[in-house]
N, C-alpha and C positions, 0 to 999 in steps of 0.2 A: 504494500500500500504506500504512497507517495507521502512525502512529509515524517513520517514513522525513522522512526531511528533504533538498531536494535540493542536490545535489554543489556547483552554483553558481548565483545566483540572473543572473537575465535582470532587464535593465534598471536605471535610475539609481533612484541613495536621494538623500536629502537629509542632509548632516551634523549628525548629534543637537547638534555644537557651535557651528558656525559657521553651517547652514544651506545652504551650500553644494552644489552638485549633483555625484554622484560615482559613478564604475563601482564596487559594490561586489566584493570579492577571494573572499568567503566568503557563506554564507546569514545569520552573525548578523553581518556587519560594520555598527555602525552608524553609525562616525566616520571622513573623509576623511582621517584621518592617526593615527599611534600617538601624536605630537604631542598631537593634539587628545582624542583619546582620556586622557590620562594630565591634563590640567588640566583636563577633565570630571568623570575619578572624584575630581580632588583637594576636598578639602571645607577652606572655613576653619576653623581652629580656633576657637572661641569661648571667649570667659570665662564661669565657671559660672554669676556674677549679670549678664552681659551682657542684660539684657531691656528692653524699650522702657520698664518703669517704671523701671528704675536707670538707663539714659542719660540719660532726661527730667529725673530728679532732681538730677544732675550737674550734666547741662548748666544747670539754672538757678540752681545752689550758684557755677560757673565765675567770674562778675565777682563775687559777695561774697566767693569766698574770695582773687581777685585782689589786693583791697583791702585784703590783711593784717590784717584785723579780725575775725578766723571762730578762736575755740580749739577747738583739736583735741579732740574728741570722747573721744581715752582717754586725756590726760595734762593736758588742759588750756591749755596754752601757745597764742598766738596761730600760725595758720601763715602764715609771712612772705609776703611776693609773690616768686615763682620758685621758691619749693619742693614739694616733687612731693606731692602727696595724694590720697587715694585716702577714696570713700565708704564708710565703716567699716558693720561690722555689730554688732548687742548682740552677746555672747558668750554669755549664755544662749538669749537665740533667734536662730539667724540672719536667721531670716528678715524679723528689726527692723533697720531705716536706723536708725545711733546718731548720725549727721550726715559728717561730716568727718574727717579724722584723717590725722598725719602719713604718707607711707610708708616711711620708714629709720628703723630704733632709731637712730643717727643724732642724726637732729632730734626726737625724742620720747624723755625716760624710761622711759615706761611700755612700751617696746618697740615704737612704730608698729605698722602693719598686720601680725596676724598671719601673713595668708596668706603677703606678702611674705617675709617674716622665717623661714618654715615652708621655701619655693623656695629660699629662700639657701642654708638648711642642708641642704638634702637637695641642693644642688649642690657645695655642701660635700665633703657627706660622699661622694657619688658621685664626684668627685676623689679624695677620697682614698684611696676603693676599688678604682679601676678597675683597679690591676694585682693585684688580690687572685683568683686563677681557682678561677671556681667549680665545683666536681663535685656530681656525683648520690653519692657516698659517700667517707670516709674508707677512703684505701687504708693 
């Protein structure tokens, strides 16, 4: 009958994760374990400008800015060797590499990486909130 899906399937699957050979339980089973099943659907997080053009550009800023010879891009100041930086962007276009720049207001006046600095305070401020319960209206 059309539409009908049956009760349970005959014969072995192959595990969509491991590859593995396995008695399937159900007709859509398609993973030999819930295990595998559950770091299958998990997806890594990425960073927004994570792209093979911002690694590429990094990774070949990495030994110049090692050399403590590189100023940061939104304050100016040299960034020493062992402090944390991060590839800045213009602020009127994101979409512009403005070079280097420090990551903690910290070690930059001009406030380091925005983004950073944005995460802080919205962790911030999330602490400071969380015993605050929220409703759908004023009783």
């Amino acid at each position: 009958m059309p539409g009908t899906r049956p009760a349970k399937p005959s014969g072995q699957r192959s595990c969509a994760f491991c590859s593995r050979s396995f008695v399937p339980a159900a007709w859509n089973q398609r993973f030999c374990s819930s295990e595998h099943a559950l770091k299958a659907n998990r997806r890594p997080r990425r960073a927004k400008y994570e792209t093979p053009e911002h690694r590429n550009l990094r990774r070949s800023l990495v030994p110049v800015v090692a050399l403590g010879r590189t100023p940061c891009a939104r304050c100016g100041k040299l960034i020493l060797p062992g402090q944390d930086w991060d590839l800045g962007h213009d602020d009127l276009n994101p979409g512009l590499y403005a070079g280097p720049e420090h990551r903690h207001s910290r070690d930059c006046p001009k406030g380091g990486n925005r983004a950073t600095a944005r995460h802080a305070r919205e962790r911030r401020d999330a602490e400071q909130f969380k015993h605050v319960r929220k409703v759908s209206r004023e009783w």
